[in-house]
C-alpha positions as CSV (number, residue, x, y, z in Angstrom):
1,X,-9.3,42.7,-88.1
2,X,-12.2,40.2,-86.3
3,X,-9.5,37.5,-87.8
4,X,-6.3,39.2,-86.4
5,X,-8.4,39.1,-82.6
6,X,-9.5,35.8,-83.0
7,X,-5.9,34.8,-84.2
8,X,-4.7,36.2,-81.2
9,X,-7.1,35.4,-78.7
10,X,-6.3,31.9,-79.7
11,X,-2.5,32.5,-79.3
12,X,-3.3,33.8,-76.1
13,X,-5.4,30.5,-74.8
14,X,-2.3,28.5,-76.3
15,X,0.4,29.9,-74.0
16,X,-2.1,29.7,-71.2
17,X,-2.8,26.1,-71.6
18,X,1.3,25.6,-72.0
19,X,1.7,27.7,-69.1
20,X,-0.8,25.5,-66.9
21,X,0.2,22.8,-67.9
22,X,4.2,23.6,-67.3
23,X,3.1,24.4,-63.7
24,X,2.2,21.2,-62.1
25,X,3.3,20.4,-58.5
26,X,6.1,18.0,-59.2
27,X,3.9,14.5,-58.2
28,X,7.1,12.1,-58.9
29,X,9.4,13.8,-56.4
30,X,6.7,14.2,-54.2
31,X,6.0,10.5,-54.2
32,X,9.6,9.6,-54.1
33,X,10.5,11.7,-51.2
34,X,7.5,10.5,-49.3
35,X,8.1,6.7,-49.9
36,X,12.2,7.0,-48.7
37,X,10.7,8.7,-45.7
38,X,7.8,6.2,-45.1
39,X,10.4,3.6,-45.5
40,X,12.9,5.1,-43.2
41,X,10.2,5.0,-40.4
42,X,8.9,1.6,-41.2
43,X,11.3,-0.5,-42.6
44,X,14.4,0.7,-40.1
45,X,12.8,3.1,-37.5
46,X,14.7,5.6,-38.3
47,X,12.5,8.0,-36.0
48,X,14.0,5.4,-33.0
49,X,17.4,4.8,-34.0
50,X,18.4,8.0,-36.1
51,X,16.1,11.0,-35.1
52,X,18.0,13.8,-35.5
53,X,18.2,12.5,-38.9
54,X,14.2,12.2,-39.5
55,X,13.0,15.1,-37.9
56,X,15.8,16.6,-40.5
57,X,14.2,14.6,-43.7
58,X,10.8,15.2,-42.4
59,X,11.0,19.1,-41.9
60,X,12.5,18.7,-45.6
61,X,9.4,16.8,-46.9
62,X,7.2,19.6,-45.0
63,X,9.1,22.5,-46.7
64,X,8.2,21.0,-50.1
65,X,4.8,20.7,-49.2
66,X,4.4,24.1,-48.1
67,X,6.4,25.4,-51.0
68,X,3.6,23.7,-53.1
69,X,0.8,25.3,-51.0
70,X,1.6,28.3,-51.7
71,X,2.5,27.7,-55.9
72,X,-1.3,26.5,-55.6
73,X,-2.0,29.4,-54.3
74,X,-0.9,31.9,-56.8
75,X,-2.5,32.7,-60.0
76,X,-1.7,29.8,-62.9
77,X,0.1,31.4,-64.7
78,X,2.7,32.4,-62.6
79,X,3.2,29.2,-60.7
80,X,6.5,27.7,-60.4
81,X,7.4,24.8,-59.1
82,X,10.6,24.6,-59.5
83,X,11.3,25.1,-55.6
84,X,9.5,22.5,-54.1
85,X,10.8,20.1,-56.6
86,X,14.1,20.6,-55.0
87,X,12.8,20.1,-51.7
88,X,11.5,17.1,-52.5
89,X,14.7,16.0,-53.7
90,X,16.2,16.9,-51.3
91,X,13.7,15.4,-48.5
92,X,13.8,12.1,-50.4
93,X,18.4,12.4,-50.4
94,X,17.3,13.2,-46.4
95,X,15.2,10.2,-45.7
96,X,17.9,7.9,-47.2
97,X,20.7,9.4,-45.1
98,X,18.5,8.8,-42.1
99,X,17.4,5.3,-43.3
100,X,21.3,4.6,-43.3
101,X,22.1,6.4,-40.1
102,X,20.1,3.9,-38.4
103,X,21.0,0.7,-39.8
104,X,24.7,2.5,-38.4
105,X,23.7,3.0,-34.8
106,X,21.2,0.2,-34.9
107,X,24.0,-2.2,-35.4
108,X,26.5,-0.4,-33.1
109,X,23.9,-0.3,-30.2
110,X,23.7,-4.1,-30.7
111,X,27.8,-4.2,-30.6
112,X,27.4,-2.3,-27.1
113,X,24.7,-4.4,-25.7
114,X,26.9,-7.7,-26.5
115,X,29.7,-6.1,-25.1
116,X,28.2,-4.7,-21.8
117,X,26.8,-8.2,-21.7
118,X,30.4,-9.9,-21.7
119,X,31.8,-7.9,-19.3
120,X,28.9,-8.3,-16.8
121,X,29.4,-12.2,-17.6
122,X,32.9,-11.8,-16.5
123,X,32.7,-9.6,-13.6
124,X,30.5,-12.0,-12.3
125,X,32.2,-15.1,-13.4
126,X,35.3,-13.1,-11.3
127,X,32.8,-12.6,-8.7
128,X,31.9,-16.3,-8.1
129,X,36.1,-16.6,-8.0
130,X,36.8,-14.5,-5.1
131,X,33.4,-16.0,-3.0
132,X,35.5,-19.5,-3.6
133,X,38.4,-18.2,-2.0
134,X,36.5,-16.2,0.7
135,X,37.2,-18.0,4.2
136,X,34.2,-19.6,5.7
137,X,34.3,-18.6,9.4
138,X,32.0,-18.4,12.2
139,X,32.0,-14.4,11.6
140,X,31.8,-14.4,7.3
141,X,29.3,-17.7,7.2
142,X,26.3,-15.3,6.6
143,X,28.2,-12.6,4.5
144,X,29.2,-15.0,2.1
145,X,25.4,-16.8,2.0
146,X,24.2,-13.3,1.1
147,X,26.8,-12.8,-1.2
148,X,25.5,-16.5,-2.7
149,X,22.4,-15.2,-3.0
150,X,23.4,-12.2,-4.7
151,X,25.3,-13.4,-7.5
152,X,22.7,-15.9,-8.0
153,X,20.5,-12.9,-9.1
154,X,22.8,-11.3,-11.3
155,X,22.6,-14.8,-13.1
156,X,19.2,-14.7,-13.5
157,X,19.3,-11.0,-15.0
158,X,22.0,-12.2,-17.0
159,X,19.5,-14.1,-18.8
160,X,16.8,-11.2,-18.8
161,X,19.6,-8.9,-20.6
162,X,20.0,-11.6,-23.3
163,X,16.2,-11.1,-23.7
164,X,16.4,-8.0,-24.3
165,X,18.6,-7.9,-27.0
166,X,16.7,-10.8,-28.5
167,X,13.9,-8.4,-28.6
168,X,16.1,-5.7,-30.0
169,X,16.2,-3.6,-26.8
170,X,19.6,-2.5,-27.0
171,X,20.3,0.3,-24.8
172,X,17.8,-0.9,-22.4
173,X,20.1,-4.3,-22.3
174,X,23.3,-2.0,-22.3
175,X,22.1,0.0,-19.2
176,X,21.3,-3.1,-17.1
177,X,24.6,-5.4,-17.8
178,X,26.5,-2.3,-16.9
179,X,24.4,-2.1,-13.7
180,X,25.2,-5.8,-13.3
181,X,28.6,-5.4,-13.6
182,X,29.0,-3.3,-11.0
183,X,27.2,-4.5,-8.6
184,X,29.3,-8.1,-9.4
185,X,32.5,-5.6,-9.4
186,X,31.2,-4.6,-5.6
187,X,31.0,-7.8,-4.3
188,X,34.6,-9.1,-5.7
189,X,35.9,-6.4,-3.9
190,X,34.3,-6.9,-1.0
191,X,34.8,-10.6,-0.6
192,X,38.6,-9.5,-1.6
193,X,38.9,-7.3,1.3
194,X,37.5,-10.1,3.4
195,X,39.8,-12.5,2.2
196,X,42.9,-10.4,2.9
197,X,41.7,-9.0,6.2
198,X,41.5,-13.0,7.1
199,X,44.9,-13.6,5.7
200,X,46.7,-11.1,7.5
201,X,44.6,-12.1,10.9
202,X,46.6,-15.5,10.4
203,X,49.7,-14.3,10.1
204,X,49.1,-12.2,13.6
């Protein structure tokens, strides 16, 4: 009888060893998921460039660590971690969809900022046109000094937008060469209507 308890006892401490140690917090996933999300943030700022996507990965990641919590939290033999494997999973499949969302808009942000920076290049370029073909009178002389002046700037933060995207500041760069451009688009037209108000003067 003493045998049969011992026998059992020891059955007993057997399945609660297996038990315990069946019921570990999955460390693999967990380390998985947190290095795609480390590397989203660091290698591609994908916080910056895609962070909708983050937040998304990261509230994943947090799920699986709160799903782990509260395994620990139970007794051991009735822990299950089954759950927050599949959150880690799925936060490590979430940080690699965000890691490539923002090499995506990344790269389209630096399409834009080229762009926007070619068409303030030509508005102004168009600009300089129409103050060549302004007439120099008595009454325009200090209009089209200003003017002068002017487009000289927008040079000069021509170069400061080309910075910028050097330094990776793309929709910074994209807001200010579309600022350029209209400001170059305000003077063409304005030398334009000067130069047509002159032309039909001279044919009075």
């Amino acid at each position: 009888m003493r045998t049969s308890k011992l026998l059992l006892a020891g059955c007993l401490l057997a399945v609660a060893v297996v038990f315990a140690g069946c019921a570990k917090a999955p460390e693999t996933e967990m380390k998985d998921a947190q290095t795609a999300l480390d590397d989203a943030r660091n290698s591609v700022q994908a916080d910056k460039w895609a962070a909708n996507e983050y937040q998304a990965a990261k509230a994943s990641f947090d799920a699986a660590n709160q799903e782990v919590e509260t395994q620990n939290g139970k007794f051991a033999l009735t822990r299950n971690f089954d759950a927050a494997k599949e959150k880690f999973v799925q936060a490590k499949a979430d940080a690699e969809k965000a890691t490539q969302a923002a090499v995506a808009n990344k790269e389209a942000a630096k399409n834009e900022a080229n762009t926007k920076l070619q068409e303030a290049t030509t508005a102004i370029a168009a600009a300089r046109e129409a103050l060549g073909k302004a007439p120099v009178t008595k009454d325009t002389r200090a209009d089209i000094q200003l003017y002068t002046s002017d487009l000289d700037g927008l040079d000069q933060s021509l170069g400061e937008v080309r910075n910028m995207i050097s330094s990776e500041d793309y929709m910074g760069a994209s807001s200010k060469a579309s600022a350029l451009t209209q400001q170059a688009n305000d003077i063409a037209m304005k030398l334009t209507e000067a130069a047509e108000k002159a032309a039909a003067k001279g044919r009075r």
